[in-house]
C-alpha positions as a LaTeX table, in Angstrom:
\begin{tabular}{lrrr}
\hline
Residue & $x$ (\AA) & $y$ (\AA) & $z$ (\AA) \\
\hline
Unk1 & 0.00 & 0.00 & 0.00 \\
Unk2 & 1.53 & 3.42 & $-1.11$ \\
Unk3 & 0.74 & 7.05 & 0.36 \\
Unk4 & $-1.84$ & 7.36 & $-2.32$ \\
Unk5 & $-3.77$ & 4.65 & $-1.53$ \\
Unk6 & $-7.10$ & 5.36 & 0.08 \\
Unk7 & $-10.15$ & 3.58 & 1.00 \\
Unk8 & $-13.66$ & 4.70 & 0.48 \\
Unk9 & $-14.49$ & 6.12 & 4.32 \\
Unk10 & $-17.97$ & 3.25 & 3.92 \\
Unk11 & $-15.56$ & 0.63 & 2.18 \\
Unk12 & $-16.02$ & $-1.84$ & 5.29 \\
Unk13 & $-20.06$ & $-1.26$ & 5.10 \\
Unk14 & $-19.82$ & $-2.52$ & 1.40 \\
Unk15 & $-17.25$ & $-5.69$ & 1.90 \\
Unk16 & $-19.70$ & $-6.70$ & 5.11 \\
Unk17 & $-22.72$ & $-6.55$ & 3.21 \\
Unk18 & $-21.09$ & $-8.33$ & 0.15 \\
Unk19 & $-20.67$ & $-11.34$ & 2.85 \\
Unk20 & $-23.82$ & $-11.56$ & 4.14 \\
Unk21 & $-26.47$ & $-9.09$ & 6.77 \\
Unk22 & $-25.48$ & $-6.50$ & 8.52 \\
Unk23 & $-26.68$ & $-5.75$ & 11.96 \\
Unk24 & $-27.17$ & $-2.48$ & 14.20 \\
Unk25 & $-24.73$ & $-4.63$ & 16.90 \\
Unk26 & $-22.26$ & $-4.08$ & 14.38 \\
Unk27 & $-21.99$ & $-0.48$ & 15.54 \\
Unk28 & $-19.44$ & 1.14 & 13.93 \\
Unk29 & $-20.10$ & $-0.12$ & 10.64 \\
Unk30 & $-23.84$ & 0.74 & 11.12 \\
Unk31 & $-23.15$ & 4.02 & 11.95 \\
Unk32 & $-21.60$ & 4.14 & 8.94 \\
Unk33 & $-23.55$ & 2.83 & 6.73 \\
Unk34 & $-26.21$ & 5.53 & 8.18 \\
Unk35 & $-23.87$ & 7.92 & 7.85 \\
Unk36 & $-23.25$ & 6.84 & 4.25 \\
Unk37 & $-26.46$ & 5.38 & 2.87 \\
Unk38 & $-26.98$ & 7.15 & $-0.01$ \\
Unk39 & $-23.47$ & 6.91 & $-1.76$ \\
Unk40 & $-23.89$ & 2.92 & $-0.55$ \\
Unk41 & $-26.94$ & 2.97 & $-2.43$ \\
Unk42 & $-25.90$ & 4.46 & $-5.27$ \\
Unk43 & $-22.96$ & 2.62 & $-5.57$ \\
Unk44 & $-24.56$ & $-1.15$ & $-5.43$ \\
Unk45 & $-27.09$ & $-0.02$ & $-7.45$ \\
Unk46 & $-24.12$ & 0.98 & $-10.24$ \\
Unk47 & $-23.14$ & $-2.96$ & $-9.97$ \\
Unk48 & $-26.76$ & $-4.32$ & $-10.29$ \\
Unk49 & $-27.65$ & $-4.64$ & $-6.60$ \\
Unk50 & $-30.38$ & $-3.10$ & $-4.58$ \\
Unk51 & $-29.96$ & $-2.33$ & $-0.72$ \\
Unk52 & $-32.43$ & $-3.01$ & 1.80 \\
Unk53 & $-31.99$ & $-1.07$ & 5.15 \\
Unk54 & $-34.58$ & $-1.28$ & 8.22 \\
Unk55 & $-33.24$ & 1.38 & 10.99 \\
Unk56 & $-36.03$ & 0.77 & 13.10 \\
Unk57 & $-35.66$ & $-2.76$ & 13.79 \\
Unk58 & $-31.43$ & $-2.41$ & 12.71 \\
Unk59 & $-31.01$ & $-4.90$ & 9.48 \\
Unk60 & $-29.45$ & $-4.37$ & 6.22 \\
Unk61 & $-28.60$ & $-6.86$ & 3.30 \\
Unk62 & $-28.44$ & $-6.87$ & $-0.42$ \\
Unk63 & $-30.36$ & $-8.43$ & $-3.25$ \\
Unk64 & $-29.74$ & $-8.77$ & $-6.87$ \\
Unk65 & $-31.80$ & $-6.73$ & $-9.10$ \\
Unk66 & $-34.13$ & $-8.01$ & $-11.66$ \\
Unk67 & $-33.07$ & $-7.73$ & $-14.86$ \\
Unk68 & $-34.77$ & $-10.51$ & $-16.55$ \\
Unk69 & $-36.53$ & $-8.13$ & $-19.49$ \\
Unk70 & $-33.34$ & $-6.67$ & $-20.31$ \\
Unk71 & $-31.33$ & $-9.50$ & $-20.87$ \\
Unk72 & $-28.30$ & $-7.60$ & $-22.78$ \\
Unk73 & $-28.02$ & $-6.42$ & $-18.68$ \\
Unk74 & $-27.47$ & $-9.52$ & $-17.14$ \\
Unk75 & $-24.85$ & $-9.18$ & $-14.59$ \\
Unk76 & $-22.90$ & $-12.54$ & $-12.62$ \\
Unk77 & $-24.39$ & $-12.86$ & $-9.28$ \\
Unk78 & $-22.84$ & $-11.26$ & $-6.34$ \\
Unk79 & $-25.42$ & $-12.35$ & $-3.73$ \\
Unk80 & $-25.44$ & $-16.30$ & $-3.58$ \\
Unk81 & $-28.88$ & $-17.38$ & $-2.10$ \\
Unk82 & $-28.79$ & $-19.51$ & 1.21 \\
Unk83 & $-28.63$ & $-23.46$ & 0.80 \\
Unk84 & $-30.48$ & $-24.09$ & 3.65 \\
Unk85 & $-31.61$ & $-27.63$ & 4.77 \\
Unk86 & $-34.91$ & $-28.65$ & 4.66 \\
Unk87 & $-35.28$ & $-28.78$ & 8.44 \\
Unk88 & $-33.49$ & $-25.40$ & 8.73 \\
Unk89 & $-35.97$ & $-23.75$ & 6.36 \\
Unk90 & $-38.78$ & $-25.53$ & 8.48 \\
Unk91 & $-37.59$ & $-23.82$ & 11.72 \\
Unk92 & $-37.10$ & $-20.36$ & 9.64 \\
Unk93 & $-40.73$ & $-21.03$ & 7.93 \\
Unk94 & $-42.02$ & $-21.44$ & 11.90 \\
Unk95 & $-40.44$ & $-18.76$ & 13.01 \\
Unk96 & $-41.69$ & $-16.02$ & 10.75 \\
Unk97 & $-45.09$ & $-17.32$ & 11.29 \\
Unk98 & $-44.61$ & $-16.50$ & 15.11 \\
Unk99 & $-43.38$ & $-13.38$ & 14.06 \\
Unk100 & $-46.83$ & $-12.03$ & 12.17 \\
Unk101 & $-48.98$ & $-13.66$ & 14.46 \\
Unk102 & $-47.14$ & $-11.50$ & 17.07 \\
Unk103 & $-47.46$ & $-8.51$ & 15.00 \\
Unk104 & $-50.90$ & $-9.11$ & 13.83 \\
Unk105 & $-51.86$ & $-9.11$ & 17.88 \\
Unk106 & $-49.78$ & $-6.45$ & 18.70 \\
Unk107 & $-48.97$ & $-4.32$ & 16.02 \\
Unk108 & $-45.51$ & $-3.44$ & 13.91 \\
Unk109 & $-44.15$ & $-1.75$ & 17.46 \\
Unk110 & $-44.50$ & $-4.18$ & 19.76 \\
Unk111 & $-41.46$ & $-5.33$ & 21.89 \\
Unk112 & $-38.88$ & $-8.25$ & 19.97 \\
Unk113 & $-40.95$ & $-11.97$ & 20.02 \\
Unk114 & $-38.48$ & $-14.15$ & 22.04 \\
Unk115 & $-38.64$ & $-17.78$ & 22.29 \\
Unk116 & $-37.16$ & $-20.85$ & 24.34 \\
Unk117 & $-35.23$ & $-23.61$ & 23.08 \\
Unk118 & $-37.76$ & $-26.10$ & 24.53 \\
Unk119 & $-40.50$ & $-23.92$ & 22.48 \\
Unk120 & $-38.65$ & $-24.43$ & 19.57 \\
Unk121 & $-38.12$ & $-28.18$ & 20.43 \\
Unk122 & $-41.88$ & $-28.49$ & 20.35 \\
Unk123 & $-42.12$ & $-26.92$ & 17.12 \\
Unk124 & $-39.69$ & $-28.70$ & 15.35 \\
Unk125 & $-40.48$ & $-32.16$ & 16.94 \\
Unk126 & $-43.35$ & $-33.02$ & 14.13 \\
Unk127 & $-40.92$ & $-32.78$ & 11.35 \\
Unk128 & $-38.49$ & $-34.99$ & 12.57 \\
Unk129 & $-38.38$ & $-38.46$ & 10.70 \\
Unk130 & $-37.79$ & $-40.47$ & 14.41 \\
Unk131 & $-38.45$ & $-38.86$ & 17.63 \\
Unk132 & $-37.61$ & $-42.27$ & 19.57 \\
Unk133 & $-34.53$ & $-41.28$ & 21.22 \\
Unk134 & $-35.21$ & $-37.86$ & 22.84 \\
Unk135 & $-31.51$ & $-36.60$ & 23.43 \\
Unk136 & $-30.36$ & $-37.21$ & 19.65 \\
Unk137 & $-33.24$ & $-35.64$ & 18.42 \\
Unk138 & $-32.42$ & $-31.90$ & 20.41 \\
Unk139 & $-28.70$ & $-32.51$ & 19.55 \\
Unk140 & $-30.19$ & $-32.12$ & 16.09 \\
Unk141 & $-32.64$ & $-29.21$ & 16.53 \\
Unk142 & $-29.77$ & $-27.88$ & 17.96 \\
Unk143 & $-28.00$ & $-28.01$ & 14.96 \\
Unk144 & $-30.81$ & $-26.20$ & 13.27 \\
Unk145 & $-31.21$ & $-23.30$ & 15.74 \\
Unk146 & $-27.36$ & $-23.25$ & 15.15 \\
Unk147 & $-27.18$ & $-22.75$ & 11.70 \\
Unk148 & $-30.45$ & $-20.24$ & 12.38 \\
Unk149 & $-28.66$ & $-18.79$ & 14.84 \\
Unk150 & $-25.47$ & $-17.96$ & 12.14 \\
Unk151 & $-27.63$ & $-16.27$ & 9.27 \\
Unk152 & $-28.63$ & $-13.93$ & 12.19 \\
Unk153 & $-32.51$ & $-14.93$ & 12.07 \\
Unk154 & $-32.20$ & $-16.10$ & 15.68 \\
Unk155 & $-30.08$ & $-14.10$ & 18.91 \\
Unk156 & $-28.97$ & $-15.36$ & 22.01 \\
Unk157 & $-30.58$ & $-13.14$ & 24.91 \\
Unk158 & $-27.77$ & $-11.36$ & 27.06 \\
Unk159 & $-29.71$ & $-12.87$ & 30.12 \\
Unk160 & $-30.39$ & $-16.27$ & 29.36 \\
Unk161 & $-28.73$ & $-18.09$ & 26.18 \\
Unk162 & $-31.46$ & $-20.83$ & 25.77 \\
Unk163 & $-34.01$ & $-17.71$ & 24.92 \\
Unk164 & $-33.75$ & $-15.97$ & 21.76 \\
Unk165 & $-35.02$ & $-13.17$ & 20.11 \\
Unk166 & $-36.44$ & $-13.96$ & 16.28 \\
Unk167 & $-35.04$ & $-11.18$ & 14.53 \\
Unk168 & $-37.50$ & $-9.79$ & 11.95 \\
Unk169 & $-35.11$ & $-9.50$ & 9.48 \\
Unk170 & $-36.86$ & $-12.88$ & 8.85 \\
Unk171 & $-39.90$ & $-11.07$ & 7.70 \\
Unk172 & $-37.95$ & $-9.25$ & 5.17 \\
Unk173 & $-36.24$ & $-12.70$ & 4.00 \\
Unk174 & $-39.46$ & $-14.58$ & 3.96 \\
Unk175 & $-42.57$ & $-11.85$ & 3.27 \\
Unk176 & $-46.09$ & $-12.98$ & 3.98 \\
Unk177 & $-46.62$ & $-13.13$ & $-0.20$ \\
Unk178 & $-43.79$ & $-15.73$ & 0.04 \\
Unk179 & $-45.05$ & $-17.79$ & 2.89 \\
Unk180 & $-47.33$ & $-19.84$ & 1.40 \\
Unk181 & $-45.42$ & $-20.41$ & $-1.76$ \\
Unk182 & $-42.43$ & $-21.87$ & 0.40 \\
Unk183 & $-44.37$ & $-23.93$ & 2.36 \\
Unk184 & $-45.94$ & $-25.16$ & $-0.39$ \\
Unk185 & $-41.84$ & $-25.98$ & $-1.77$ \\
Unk186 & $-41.29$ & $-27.74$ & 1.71 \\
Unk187 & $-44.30$ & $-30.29$ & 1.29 \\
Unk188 & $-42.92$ & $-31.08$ & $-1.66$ \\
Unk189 & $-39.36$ & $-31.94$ & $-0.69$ \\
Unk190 & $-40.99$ & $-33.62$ & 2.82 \\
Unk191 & $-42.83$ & $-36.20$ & 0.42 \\
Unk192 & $-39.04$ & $-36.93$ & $-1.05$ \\
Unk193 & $-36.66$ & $-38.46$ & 1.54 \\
Unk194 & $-34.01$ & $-38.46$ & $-0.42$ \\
Unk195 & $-34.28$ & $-35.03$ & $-1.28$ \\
Unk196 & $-34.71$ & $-34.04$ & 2.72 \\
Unk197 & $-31.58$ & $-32.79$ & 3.41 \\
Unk198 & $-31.09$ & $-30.99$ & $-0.23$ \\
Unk199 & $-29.89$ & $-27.65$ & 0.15 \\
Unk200 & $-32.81$ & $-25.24$ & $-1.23$ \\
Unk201 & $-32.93$ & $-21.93$ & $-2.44$ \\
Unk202 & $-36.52$ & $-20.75$ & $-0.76$ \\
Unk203 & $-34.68$ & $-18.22$ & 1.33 \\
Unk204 & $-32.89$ & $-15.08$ & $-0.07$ \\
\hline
\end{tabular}
């Protein structure tokens, strides 16, 4: 690196949402993204990508743009949609659901929907192929709220690390229009066992 060298002052905003979400706990870089918003825009939307940012409830990520009617614009992809499982799009699908039944009751403002492990044990238990032996069937939902956990759908609380809050980023991820469409997707592969644990692309 020479003297001249210099780094866009939002350069880390655009490498971290090139990777993956972004989250107001990332504070520095979500200041700066605030900060910077409209120059990020701009410049993602000069490579083909559009940027979604929700200050209220502190989530940004990216999505490809459309351009399926202009083909002579077709651009590589940049944002690689999620293989997820089938069981870890279950738990997301079941998740989301909580989330607009929570809003539905109490509104876009209410307080973050939190949930127990052992809630989401009950949930997931139905859509497990053998439920005989109890202890290697969590050590597998584990896995789940795991990999959950990673994408950022799902945080640990401060207080107690078997609760977590369900981030409504999922809502953006998985919109109501969507719902049924993906559930409809996860019958499907449920009916094919050998197609179970198939990554899928259901989830941007």
């Amino acid at each position: 690196m020479t003297e001249n060298d210099t780094y866009l002052p939002y350069a880390a905003v655009l490498i971290k949402l090139l990777k993956g979400n972004l989250f107001d706990s990332d504070v520095q870089t979500w200041n700066n993204l605030i900060q910077y918003k409209q120059a990020i825009q701009n410049y993602f939307s000069s490579i083909g990508l559009e940027l979604f940012v929700h200050e209220n409830d502190g989530y940004a990520f990216l999505r490809q743009k459309d351009f399926e009617e202009q083909t002579d614009q077709s651009l590589p992809s940049l944002v690689s949609k999620k293989q997820l499982t089938f069981h870890v799009t279950t738990l997301c699908v079941l998740l989301v659901e909580r989330l607009y039944e929570d809003q539905n009751t109490k509104g876009n403002d209410s307080p973050y929907l939190t949930i127990d492990r052992k809630s989401i044990y009950n949930l997931m238990e139905p859509f497990m192929a053998d439920t005989s032996n109890e202890a290697r069937t969590k050590k597998k939902i584990d896995s789940f709220i795991d990999k959950v956990k990673d994408y950022g759908f799902l945080r640990p609380l401060k207080s107690d690390e078997n609760t977590f809050e369900v981030r409504r980023i999922l809502c953006a991820k998985i919109p109501n229009e969507k719902l049924h469409e993906i559930k409809e997707k996860l019958v499907e592969y449920s009916t094919k066992e050998e197609e179970i644990e198939d990554g899928t692309e259901l989830i941007d």
